[in-house]
C-alpha positions in Angstrom: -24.3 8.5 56.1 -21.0 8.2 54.6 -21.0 6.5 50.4 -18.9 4.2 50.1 -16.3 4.8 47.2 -16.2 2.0 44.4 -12.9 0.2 44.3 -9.8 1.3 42.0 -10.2 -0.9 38.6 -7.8 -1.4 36.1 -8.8 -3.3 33.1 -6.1 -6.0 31.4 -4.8 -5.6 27.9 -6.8 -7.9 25.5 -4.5 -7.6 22.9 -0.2 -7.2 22.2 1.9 -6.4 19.4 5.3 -8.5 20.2 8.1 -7.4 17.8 10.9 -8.9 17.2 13.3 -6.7 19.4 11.3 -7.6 22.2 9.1 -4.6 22.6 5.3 -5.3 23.6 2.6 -2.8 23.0 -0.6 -3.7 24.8 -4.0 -2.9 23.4 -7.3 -3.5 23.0 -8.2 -6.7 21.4 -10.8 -6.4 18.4 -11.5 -8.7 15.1 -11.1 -12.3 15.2 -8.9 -13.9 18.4 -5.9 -15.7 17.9 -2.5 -14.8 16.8 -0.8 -13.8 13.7 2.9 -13.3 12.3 4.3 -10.8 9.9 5.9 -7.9 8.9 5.2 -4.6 10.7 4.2 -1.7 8.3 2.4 1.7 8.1 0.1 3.3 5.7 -0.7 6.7 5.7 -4.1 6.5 3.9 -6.9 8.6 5.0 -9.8 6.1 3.2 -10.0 2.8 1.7 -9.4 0.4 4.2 -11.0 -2.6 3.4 -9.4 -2.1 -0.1 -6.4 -1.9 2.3 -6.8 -5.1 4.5 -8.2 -7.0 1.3 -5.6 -6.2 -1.1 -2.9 -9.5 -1.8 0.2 -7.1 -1.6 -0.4 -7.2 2.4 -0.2 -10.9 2.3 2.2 -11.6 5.4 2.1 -8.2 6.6 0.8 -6.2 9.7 -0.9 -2.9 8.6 -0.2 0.0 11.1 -3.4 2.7 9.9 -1.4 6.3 10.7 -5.0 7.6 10.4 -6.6 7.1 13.8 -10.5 6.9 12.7 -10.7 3.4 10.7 -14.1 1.5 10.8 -15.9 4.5 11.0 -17.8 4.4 7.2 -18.5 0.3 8.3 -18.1 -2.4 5.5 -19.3 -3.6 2.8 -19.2 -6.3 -0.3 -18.2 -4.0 -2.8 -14.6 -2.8 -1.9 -13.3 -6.1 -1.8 -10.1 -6.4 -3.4 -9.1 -10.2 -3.1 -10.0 -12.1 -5.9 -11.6 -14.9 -4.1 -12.5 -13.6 -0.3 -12.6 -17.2 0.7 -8.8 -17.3 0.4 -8.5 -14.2 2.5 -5.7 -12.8 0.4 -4.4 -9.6 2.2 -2.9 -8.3 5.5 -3.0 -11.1 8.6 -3.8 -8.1 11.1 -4.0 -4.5 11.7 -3.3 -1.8 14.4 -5.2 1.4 15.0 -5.4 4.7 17.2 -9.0 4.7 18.1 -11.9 2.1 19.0 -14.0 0.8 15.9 -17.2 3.0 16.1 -20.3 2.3 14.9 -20.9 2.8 11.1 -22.1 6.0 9.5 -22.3 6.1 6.1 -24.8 5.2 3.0 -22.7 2.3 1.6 -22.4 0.5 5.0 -24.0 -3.2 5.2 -22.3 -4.0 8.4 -20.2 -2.8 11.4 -16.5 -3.2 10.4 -15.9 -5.1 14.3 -17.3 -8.1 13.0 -16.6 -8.0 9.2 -13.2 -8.4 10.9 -14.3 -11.4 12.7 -15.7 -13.6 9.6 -12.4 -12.8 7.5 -10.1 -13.6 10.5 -8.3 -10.7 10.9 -6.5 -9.9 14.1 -6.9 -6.4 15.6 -5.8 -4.3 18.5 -6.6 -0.5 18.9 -5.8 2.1 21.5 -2.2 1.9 20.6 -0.3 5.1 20.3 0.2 4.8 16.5 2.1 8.2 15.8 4.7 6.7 18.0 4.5 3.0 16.4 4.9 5.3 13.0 7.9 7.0 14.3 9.3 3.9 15.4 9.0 1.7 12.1 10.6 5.0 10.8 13.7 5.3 12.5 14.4 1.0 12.5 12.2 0.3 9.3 9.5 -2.7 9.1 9.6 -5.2 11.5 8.7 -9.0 12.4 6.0 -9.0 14.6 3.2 -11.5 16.4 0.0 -9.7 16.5 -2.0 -11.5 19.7 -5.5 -10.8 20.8 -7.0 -13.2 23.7 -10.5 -11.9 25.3 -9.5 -13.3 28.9 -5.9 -10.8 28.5 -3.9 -14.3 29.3 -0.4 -14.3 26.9 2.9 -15.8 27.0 5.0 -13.3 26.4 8.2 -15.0 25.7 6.7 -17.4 23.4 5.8 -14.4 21.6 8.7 -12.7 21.8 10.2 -16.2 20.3 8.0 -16.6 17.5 8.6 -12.9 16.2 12.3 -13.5 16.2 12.6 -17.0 14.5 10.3 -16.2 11.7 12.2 -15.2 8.4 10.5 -12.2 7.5 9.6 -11.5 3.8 12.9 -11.8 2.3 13.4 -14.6 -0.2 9.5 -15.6 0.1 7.3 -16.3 -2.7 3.9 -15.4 -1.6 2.4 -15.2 -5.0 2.0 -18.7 -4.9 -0.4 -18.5 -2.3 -2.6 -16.1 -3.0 -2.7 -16.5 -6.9 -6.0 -17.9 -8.7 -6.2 -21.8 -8.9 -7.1 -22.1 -12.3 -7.9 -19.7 -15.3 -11.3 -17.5 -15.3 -12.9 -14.6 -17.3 -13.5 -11.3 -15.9 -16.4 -9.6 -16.8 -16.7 -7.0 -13.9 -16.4 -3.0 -15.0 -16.0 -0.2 -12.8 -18.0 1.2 -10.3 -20.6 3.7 -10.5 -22.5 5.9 -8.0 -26.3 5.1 -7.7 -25.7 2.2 -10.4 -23.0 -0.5 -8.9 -20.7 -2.2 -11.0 -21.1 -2.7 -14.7 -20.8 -5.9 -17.5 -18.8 -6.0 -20.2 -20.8 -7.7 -22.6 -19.1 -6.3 -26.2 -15.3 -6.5 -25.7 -13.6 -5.3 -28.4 -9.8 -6.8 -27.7 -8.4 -9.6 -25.3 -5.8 -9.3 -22.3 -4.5 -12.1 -20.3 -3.9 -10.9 -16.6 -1.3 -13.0 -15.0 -2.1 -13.5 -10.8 0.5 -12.7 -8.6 -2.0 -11.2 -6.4 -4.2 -9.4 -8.7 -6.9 -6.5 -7.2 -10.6 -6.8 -8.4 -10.3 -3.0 -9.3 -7.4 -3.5 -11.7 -9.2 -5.8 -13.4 -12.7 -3.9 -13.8 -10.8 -1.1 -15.2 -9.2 -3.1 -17.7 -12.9 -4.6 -18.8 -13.8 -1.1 -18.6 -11.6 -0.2 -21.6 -13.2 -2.9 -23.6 -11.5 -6.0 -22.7 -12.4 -9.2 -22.5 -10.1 -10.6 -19.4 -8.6 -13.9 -18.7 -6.8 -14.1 -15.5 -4.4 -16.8 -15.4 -2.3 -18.4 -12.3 1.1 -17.4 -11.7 2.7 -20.4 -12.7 0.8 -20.5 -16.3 3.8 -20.6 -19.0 4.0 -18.4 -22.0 3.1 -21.0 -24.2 -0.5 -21.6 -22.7 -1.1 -17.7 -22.5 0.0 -17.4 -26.3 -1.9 -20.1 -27.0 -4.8 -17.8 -25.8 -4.3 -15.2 -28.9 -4.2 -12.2 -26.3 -3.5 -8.9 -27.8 -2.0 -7.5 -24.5 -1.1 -9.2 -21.8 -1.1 -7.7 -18.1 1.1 -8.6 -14.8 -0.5 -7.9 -11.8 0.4 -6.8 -8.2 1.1 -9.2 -5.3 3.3 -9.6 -2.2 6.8 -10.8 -1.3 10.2 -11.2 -2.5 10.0 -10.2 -6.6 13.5 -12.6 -6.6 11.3 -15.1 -4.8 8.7 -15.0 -7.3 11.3 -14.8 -10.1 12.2 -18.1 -10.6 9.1 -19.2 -12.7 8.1 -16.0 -13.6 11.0 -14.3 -15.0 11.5 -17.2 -17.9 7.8 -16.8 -19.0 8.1 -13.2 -19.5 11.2 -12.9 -21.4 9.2 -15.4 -23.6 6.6 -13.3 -24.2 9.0 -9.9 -24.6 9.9 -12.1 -27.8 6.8 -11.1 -29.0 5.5 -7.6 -29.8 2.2 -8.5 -27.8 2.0 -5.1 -25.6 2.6 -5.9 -22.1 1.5 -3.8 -18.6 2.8 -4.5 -15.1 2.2 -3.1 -11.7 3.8 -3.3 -8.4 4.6 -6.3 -8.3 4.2 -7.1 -11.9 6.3 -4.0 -12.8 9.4 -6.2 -10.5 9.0 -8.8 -12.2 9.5 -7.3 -16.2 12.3 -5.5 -14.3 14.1 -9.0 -13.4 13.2 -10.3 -16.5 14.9 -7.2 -18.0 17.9 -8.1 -16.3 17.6 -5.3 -13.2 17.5 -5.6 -10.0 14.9 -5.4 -6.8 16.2 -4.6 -3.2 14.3 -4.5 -0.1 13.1 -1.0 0.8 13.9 0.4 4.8 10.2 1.1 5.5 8.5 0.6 2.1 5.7 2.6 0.6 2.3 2.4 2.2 -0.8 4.8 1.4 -2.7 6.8 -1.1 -0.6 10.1 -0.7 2.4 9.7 -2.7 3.9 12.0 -5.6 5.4 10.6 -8.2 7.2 12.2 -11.2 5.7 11.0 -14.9 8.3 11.7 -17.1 6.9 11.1 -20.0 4.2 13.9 -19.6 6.8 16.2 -16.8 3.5 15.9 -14.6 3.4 14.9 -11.1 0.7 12.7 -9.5 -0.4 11.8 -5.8 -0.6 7.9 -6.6 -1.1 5.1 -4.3 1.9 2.8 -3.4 1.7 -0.7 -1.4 5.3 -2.3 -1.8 8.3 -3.6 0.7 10.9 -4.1 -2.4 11.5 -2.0 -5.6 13.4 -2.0 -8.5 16.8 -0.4 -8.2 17.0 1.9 -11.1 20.5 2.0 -11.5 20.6 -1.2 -12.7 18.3 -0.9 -15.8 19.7 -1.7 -18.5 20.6 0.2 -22.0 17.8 0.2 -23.5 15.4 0.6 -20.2 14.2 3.7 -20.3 12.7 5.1 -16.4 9.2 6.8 -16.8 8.5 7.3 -13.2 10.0 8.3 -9.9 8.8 8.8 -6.1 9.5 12.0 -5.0 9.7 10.7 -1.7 12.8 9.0 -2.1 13.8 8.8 -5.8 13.1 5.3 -6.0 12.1 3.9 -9.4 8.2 4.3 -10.3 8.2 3.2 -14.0 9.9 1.8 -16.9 9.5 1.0 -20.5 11.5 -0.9 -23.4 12.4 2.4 -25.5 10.7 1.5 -28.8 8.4 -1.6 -27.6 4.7 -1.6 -26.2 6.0 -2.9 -22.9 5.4 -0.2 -19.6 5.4 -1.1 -15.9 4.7 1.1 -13.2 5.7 0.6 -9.2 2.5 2.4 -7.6 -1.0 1.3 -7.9 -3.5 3.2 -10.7 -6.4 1.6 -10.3 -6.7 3.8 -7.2 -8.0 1.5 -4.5 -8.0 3.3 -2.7 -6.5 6.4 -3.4 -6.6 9.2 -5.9 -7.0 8.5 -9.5 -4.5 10.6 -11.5 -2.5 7.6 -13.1 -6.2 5.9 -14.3 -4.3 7.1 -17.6 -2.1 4.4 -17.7 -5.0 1.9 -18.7 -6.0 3.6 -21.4 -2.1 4.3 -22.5 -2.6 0.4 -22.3 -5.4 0.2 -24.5 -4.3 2.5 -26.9 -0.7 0.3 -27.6 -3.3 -2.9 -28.4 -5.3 -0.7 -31.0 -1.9 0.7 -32.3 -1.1 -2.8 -32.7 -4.4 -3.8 -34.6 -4.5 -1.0 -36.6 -7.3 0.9 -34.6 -8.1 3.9 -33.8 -6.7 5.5 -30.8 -8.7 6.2 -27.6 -8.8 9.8 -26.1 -6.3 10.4 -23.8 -5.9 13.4 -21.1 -2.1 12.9 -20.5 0.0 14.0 -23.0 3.7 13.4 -23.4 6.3 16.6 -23.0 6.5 16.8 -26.6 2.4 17.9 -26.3 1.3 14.5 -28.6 -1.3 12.2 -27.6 0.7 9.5 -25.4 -0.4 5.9 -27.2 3.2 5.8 -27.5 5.9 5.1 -24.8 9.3 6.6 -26.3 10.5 9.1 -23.9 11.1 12.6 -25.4 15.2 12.9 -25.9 15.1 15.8 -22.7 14.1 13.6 -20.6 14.7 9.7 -21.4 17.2 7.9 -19.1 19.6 9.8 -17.3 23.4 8.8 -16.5 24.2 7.2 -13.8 25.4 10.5 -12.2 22.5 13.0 -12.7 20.3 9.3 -11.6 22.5 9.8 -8.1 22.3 13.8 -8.1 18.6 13.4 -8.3 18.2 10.3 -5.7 20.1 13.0 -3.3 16.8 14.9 -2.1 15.5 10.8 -0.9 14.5 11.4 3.0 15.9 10.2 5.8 14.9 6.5 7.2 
């Protein structure tokens, strides 16, 4: 007797990516259901992606993982990034290569699928993501709806509507959403295998972290050097931090437009550059001294987006593998006399660093608190450290790096063969940037 043959099935696309050109890339729907709008990006990390997903940089952005294993390690409580989880600070969705499998790995208190699900993220996988890469490549990030219904029913043009008509990053201030609502102390140090993460309970010296979007990692490594840590909202002025006695104070990461952001932040930092209280930026942070400074930012083709990076330290003549998270940067040909540029990608040439010649005041583009990503620029908190004890007539911390000149770097001036170049050799060496 004949078997009969089971019918042809085809199973319906639970999930679409809707960009604003009109493209639609079906899927598999995973995470939390729903719908989500933002910018369309890639990030070439290989690990770290709940520091990824969780970090206040992403806020208003779609993460592409160019890795196609994510979820595999699971999740966990610890590499949270987001200062207050309840908030959920970070990327509004996320596209990847493969299916979420289940966890394998010592540190994992849950399956990543439904860690997804309690923070609201929206998902889809089985999308061809070396293609999606290529793509944001050739056009550069894009608006996009990220849409996951179980039952694979969409409205397509609505979609395709939505994605066009929002307004994209460009002239928003997102730091005002995702900054802390009032002051708090930070006690939180680093991370340690087999142990957790520590307590400072004897600092030495006081910094005031300004929240634009701060990471939890940033701020454990700061306590970690002996600091007792305020972090303050955005919109907190100079007066009220100086009233704090800081001995350094520290401007964090966070997303959006740095012109945006600007407006309130700009006059409170040139009110504390009136000081000689040291003062550290990153990523965002960094942007806004820049401004402040009287530079300017401009929005990148593609951005930066991983934990693979190189970027030149020109203080030291070193190069380190950093990790980068940012849409905008700070052109460096408009820094002024003065400015001096400590850092550039080697990617493109696009400014890394900067410092006042002469003045504890440094800022850096990439991210070295290395979450995640490799920690080769972990130097730059205790180069931090070391300007407050130089201030309070301390003594200096070890430090690894040293400058060109071979002395200890607790100081920022730039050795004469290599401090800021003309604006021709800046061009000469921006000519090896790749193409978009």
């Amino acid at each position: 007797m004949a078997t009969k043959t089971a019918p042809w099935t085809t199973s319906r696309p639970t999930a679409l990516i809707v960009l604003a050109d009109g493209t639609v890339i079906e899927g598999k729907g995973m995470g939390a259901g729903g719908e989500a709008i933002g910018e369309l990006c890639f990030n070439t990390a290989l690990t770290g992606y709940q520091e990824v997903l969780t970090d206040p940089s992403y806020a208003g952005q779609i993460v592409t993982f160019t890795f196609p294993h994510i979820g595999n390690v699971g999740a966990n409580d610890e590499d949270i990034e987001d200062l207050n989880p309840a908030t959920r600070a970070g990327a509004v969705g996320a596209v990847l290569r493969a299916d979420i499998t289940n966890p394998s790995n010592y540190r994992s208190s849950g399956h990543l699928d439904a860690w997804l699900k309690r923070r609201g993220l929206v998902v889809i996988s089985g999308v061809d993501t070396r293609a999606l890469t290529a793509l944001l490549r050739e056009k550069g990030a894009a608006n996009a709806v990220i849409a996951h219904n179980p039952d694979g029913t969409f409205d397509i043009e609505a979609l395709r509507a939505k994605a066009r008509e929002w307004s994209g990053l460009v002239g928003l201030d997102l730091a005002k959403e995702v900054t802390s609502g009032q002051s708090q102390g930070w006690t939180e140090t680093p991370w340690v295998w087999d142990e957790g993460f520590g307590a400072q309970e004897a600092p030495t010296h006081h910094i005031v972290a300004v929240d634009y979007g701060a990471k939890r990692n940033i701020l454990r490594l700061l306590a970690g050097l002996g600091a007792k840590v305020t972090v303050v909202p955005a919109r907190t002025s100079a007066a009220d931090i100086l009233a704090m006695q800081p001995d350094g104070v520290f401007l964090s990461n966070g997303p959006g437009d740095p012109a945006a952001t600007a407006e309130y932040a700009v006059p409170m930092i040139r009110e504390l550059l009136e000081t000689e209280i040291p003062v550290f930026g990153i990523c965002l942070g960094h942007q806004m001294l820049a401004l402040a400074l009287g530079a300017k930012t401009v929005k990148m083709h593609q951005g930066h987006h991983g934990a693979n990076h190189p970027v030149k330290d020109f203080t030291t003549g070193k190069v380190e593998i950093v990790s980068m998270n940012h849409g905008f940067a700070v052109d460096g040909d408009t820094l002024p006399e003065g400015v001096e540029e400590t850092h550039v990608s080697l990617f493109d040439g696009s400014n890394c660093g900067l410092t006042i010649a002469g003045r504890p005041v440094f800022s850096v583009q990439h991210h070295p608190e290395a979450s995640p990503g490799p920690q080769d620029s972990h130097y730059l908190f205790r180069r931090f450290a070391n300007l407050i004890r130089e201030r309070r007539g301390e003594p200096l911390s070890p430090n690894k790096q040293r400058a060109a000149s071979g002395r200890p770097l607790h100081f920022l001036r730039l050795p004469a063969s290599v401090r800021k170049r003309d604006a021709a050799s800046r061009s000469a060496r921006r000519s090896c940037r790749t193409l978009p």
